[in-house]
N, C-alpha and C positions, 0 to 999 in steps of 0.2 A: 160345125155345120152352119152354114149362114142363112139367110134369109132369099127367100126366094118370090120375083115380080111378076105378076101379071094384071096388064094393063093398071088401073089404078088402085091394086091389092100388094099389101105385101102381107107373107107369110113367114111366117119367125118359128122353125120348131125350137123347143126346149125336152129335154127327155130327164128320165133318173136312171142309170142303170141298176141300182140298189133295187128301185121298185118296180122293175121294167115296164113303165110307162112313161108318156111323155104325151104332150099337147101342141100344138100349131096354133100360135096366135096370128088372128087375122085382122088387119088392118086396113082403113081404107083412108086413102090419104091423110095419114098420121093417125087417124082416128080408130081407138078399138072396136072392134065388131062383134070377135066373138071367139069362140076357144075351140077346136076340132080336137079331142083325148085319141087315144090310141095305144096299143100295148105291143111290147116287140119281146122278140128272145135275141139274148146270145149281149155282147158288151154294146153295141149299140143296135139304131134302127137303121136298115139298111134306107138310102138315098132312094133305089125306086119306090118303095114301100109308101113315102114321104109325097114324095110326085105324086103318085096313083092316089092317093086322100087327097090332095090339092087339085089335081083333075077331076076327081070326082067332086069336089066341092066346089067346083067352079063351072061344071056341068050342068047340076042341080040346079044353080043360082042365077047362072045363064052370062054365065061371066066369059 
C-alpha cells in the first residue's frame, strides 16, 4: 500500500497484521506532523477504510 497525496500532505500508512493495527504518517512537505493509529481485522486494512481516516483528517484540519 503506498502513500497517498493531497495537496501539500502526504500520507504513508504502515500496519502490523500480527497486532492488527497500523498508523498513517502524515507529512507536510517532507516534514513529519503527526501519526493517525487505527485498528483493522482480517490480513490487512481494507483501502477505503484508509481514505475515510485521510478524509476525515483532512476535513477536520481544513485541508
Amino acid at each position: 500500500m503506498g502513500a497517498i497525496e493531497r495537496k501539500s500532505f502526504r500520507f504513508v500508512p504502515e500496519y502490523s497484521v500480527i497486532s492488527q493495527n497500523g498508523a498513517i504518517h502524515v507529512y507536510k512537505k517532507g516534514d513529519f506532523v503527526e501519526e493517525i493509529k487505527f485498528s483493522f481485522h482480517g490480513k490487512f486494512p481494507e483501502l477505503d477504510q484508509i481514505e475515510d481516516l485521510i478524509d476525515e483528517y483532512c476535513e477536520q484540519k481544513g485541508i
